[in-house]
N, C-alpha and C positions, 0 to 999 in steps of 0.2 A: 192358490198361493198361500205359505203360510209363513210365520215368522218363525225363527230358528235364529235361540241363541244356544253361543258353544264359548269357552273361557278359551280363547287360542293363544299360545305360550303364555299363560299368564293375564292375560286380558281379555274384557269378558267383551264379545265383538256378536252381533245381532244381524240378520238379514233375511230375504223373502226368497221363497224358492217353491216350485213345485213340487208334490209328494214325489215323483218319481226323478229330483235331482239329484246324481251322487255328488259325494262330499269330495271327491275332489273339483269338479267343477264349482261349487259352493265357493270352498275357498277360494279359488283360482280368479273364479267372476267375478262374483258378490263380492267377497272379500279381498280380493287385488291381491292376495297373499300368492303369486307364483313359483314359488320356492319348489313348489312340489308338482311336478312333472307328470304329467300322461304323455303314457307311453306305444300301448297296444289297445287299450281298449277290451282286452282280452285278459286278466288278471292274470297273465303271463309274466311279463315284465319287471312290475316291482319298485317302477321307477316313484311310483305315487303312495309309498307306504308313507304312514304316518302313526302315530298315538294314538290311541282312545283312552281315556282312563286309565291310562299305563300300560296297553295292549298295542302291540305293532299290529297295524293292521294295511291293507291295501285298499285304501281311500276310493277306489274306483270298483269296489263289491258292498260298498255301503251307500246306502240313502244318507242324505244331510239330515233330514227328518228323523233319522234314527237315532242323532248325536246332540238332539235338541235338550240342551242342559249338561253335557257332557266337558271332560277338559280335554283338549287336542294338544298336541304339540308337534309342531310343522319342523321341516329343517330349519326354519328362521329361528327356532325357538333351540337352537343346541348351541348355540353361540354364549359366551361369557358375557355378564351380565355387565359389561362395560366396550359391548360389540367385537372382541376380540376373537377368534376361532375356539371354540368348542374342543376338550381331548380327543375324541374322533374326527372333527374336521380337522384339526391341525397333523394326524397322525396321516388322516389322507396327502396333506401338504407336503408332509415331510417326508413318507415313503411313496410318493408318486402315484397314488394309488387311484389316478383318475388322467382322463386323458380327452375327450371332446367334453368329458363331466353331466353328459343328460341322465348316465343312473346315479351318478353320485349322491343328491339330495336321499333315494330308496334305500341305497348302501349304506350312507351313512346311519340311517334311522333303521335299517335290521341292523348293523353290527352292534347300535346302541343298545337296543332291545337285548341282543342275542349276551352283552357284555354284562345286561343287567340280572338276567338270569343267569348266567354262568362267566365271574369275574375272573377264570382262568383258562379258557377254552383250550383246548388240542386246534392243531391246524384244521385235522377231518373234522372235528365238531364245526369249526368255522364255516368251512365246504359246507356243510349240511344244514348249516344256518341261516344260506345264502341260497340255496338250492331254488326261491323262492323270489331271485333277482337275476336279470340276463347283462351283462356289459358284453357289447360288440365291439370293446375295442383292446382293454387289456393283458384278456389272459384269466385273470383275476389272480394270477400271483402276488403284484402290490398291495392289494385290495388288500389278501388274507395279510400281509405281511402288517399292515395300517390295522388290522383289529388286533395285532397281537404287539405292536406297540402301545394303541392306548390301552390293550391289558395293563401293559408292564406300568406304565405313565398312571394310571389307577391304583396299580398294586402300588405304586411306589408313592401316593397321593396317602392311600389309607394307612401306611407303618408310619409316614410321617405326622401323622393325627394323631397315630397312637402315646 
Protein backbone atom coordinates (compact mmCIF):
# COMPACT_ATOMS: atom_id res chain seq x y z
CA UNK A 1 0.00 0.00 0.00
CA UNK A 2 1.10 3.29 -0.73
CA UNK A 3 -0.24 6.73 -0.22
CA UNK A 4 -1.41 8.68 -3.42
CA UNK A 5 -2.23 12.14 -3.40
CA UNK A 6 -4.00 13.85 -6.56
CA UNK A 7 -5.76 17.68 -6.58
CA UNK A 8 -9.28 16.28 -7.69
CA UNK A 9 -11.50 19.24 -9.12
CA UNK A 10 -9.63 21.51 -7.25
CA UNK A 11 -8.89 19.81 -3.99
CA UNK A 12 -6.17 18.26 -2.96
CA UNK A 13 -7.73 14.61 -1.70
CA UNK A 14 -5.04 11.75 -0.33
CA UNK A 15 -5.55 7.97 -0.04
CA UNK A 16 -3.83 4.30 0.17
CA UNK A 17 -3.94 2.02 -2.67
CA UNK A 18 -2.08 -0.91 -3.93
CA UNK A 19 0.65 -0.36 -6.98
CA UNK A 20 -1.64 -2.31 -9.22
CA UNK A 21 -5.01 -0.12 -8.29
CA UNK A 22 -6.51 1.74 -11.20
CA UNK A 23 -7.63 5.34 -10.87
CA UNK A 24 -10.75 4.78 -11.32
CA UNK A 25 -11.40 2.46 -8.68
CA UNK A 26 -9.06 4.89 -6.48
CA UNK A 27 -11.57 7.35 -6.85
CA UNK A 28 -14.71 5.57 -6.81
CA UNK A 29 -13.44 3.50 -3.41
CA UNK A 30 -11.01 5.50 -1.62
CA UNK A 31 -12.45 8.52 -2.64
CA UNK A 32 -16.32 8.03 -2.66
CA UNK A 33 -16.13 10.20 -5.73
CA UNK A 34 -18.56 7.91 -8.10
CA UNK A 35 -19.43 10.33 -10.63
CA UNK A 36 -17.22 8.33 -12.82
CA UNK A 37 -18.58 5.05 -14.05
CA UNK A 38 -16.82 1.63 -15.02
CA UNK A 39 -18.19 0.33 -17.53
CA UNK A 40 -16.49 -2.83 -19.41
CA UNK A 41 -13.46 -3.31 -17.69
CA UNK A 42 -12.08 -3.42 -21.21
CA UNK A 43 -11.20 0.25 -22.12
CA UNK A 44 -13.77 -0.11 -24.66
CA UNK A 45 -16.55 1.86 -23.24
CA UNK A 46 -15.41 5.30 -22.19
CA UNK A 47 -17.85 5.48 -19.61
CA UNK A 48 -14.65 6.26 -16.96
CA UNK A 49 -12.78 9.04 -18.90
CA UNK A 50 -11.60 11.60 -16.84
CA UNK A 51 -8.57 14.49 -16.82
CA UNK A 52 -5.15 14.15 -16.04
CA UNK A 53 -3.42 17.33 -16.19
CA UNK A 54 -5.68 18.43 -18.87
CA UNK A 55 -5.51 15.20 -20.87
CA UNK A 56 -8.94 13.02 -21.23
CA UNK A 57 -7.93 9.96 -20.31
CA UNK A 58 -9.73 6.50 -19.46
CA UNK A 59 -9.30 6.26 -15.91
CA UNK A 60 -9.52 2.31 -16.11
CA UNK A 61 -5.82 2.15 -18.30
CA UNK A 62 -4.26 4.04 -15.59
CA UNK A 63 -2.59 2.97 -12.26
CA UNK A 64 -3.72 5.60 -9.39
CA UNK A 65 0.02 5.28 -8.46
CA UNK A 66 0.87 6.94 -11.79
CA UNK A 67 -1.44 10.17 -10.97
CA UNK A 68 0.31 10.65 -7.50
CA UNK A 69 0.82 14.46 -7.52
CA UNK A 70 -1.27 14.96 -10.55
CA UNK A 71 -4.54 17.28 -11.07
CA UNK A 72 -7.74 15.10 -12.02
CA UNK A 73 -10.98 16.50 -12.76
CA UNK A 74 -14.04 13.98 -12.43
CA UNK A 75 -17.53 14.84 -13.96
CA UNK A 76 -18.14 16.25 -10.29
CA UNK A 77 -15.67 18.84 -11.24
CA UNK A 78 -17.54 20.25 -14.65
CA UNK A 79 -20.22 21.84 -12.69
CA UNK A 80 -20.28 25.81 -12.03
CA UNK A 81 -18.80 26.80 -9.20
CA UNK A 82 -22.10 27.58 -7.36
CA UNK A 83 -23.18 23.72 -8.20
CA UNK A 84 -25.29 24.66 -11.04
CA UNK A 85 -24.78 22.36 -14.46
CA UNK A 86 -21.58 22.89 -16.35
CA UNK A 87 -22.01 24.21 -20.60
CA UNK A 88 -21.73 20.66 -21.43
CA UNK A 89 -23.84 19.12 -18.69
CA UNK A 90 -26.51 21.65 -19.33
CA UNK A 91 -26.38 21.23 -23.22
CA UNK A 92 -26.70 17.33 -22.45
CA UNK A 93 -29.99 18.55 -20.45
CA UNK A 94 -31.26 20.60 -22.94
CA UNK A 95 -30.80 18.55 -26.11
CA UNK A 96 -31.69 15.28 -24.58
CA UNK A 97 -28.53 13.94 -25.07
CA UNK A 98 -28.68 11.10 -22.36
CA UNK A 99 -31.07 8.66 -21.65
CA UNK A 100 -30.43 5.59 -18.73
CA UNK A 101 -27.14 8.35 -18.37
CA UNK A 102 -24.43 5.38 -17.39
CA UNK A 103 -22.16 6.99 -20.31
CA UNK A 104 -23.04 10.38 -19.84
CA UNK A 105 -20.29 11.32 -16.96
CA UNK A 106 -17.37 9.73 -20.16
CA UNK A 107 -19.48 11.82 -22.82
CA UNK A 108 -19.54 14.61 -21.14
CA UNK A 109 -15.64 14.63 -20.22
CA UNK A 110 -14.59 13.71 -24.10
CA UNK A 111 -16.86 16.16 -25.62
CA UNK A 112 -15.21 18.63 -22.93
CA UNK A 113 -11.75 17.53 -23.96
CA UNK A 114 -12.60 17.28 -27.68
CA UNK A 115 -14.43 21.29 -27.26
CA UNK A 116 -11.16 22.31 -25.62
CA UNK A 117 -8.90 21.33 -28.47
CA UNK A 118 -11.13 22.11 -31.16
CA UNK A 119 -13.83 25.06 -29.94
CA UNK A 120 -15.79 24.62 -33.36
CA UNK A 121 -15.86 21.07 -34.41
CA UNK A 122 -17.71 19.59 -37.75
CA UNK A 123 -20.33 17.12 -36.69
CA UNK A 124 -17.77 14.17 -38.32
CA UNK A 125 -14.94 15.68 -36.15
CA UNK A 126 -17.36 15.12 -33.17
CA UNK A 127 -18.21 11.42 -34.41
CA UNK A 128 -14.52 10.87 -34.27
CA UNK A 129 -13.96 12.31 -31.12
CA UNK A 130 -16.38 10.04 -29.56
CA UNK A 131 -15.28 7.14 -31.58
CA UNK A 132 -13.77 6.24 -28.10
CA UNK A 133 -17.15 6.09 -26.04
CA UNK A 134 -20.15 3.41 -26.55
CA UNK A 135 -23.88 4.64 -25.55
CA UNK A 136 -26.37 1.72 -25.80
CA UNK A 137 -29.18 3.61 -25.89
CA UNK A 138 -29.30 6.96 -27.94
CA UNK A 139 -28.17 6.75 -31.23
CA UNK A 140 -25.76 9.44 -30.43
CA UNK A 141 -27.54 11.78 -32.47
CA UNK A 142 -28.38 14.17 -29.13
CA UNK A 143 -25.24 13.58 -27.93
CA UNK A 144 -23.38 15.19 -31.14
CA UNK A 145 -26.13 17.59 -31.34
CA UNK A 146 -25.33 18.72 -27.12
CA UNK A 147 -21.40 19.16 -28.11
CA UNK A 148 -22.39 21.41 -30.92
CA UNK A 149 -24.59 23.40 -28.62
CA UNK A 150 -22.06 24.02 -25.98
CA UNK A 151 -19.83 24.86 -29.05
CA UNK A 152 -22.22 27.60 -29.95
CA UNK A 153 -22.93 28.51 -25.82
CA UNK A 154 -18.94 28.96 -25.73
CA UNK A 155 -18.56 30.53 -28.89
CA UNK A 156 -21.06 32.84 -27.81
CA UNK A 157 -19.49 32.91 -23.98
CA UNK A 158 -15.98 34.22 -25.64
CA UNK A 159 -17.48 37.31 -28.23
CA UNK A 160 -19.23 38.37 -25.19
CA UNK A 161 -15.77 38.64 -23.22
CA UNK A 162 -14.68 40.24 -25.96
Amino acid sequence: MSTISITVNGQQKSGTAQGNTLLVDFLRSELKMTGTHVGCDTSQCGACVVHVNGESVKSCTVFASACDGAEVTTIEGMANDDGTLGIVQQAFHEEHGLQCGFCTPGMVMSIADILRNNPQPTEAEIREGLKGNICRCTGYHNIVKAAQSAAATMAGARQAAE
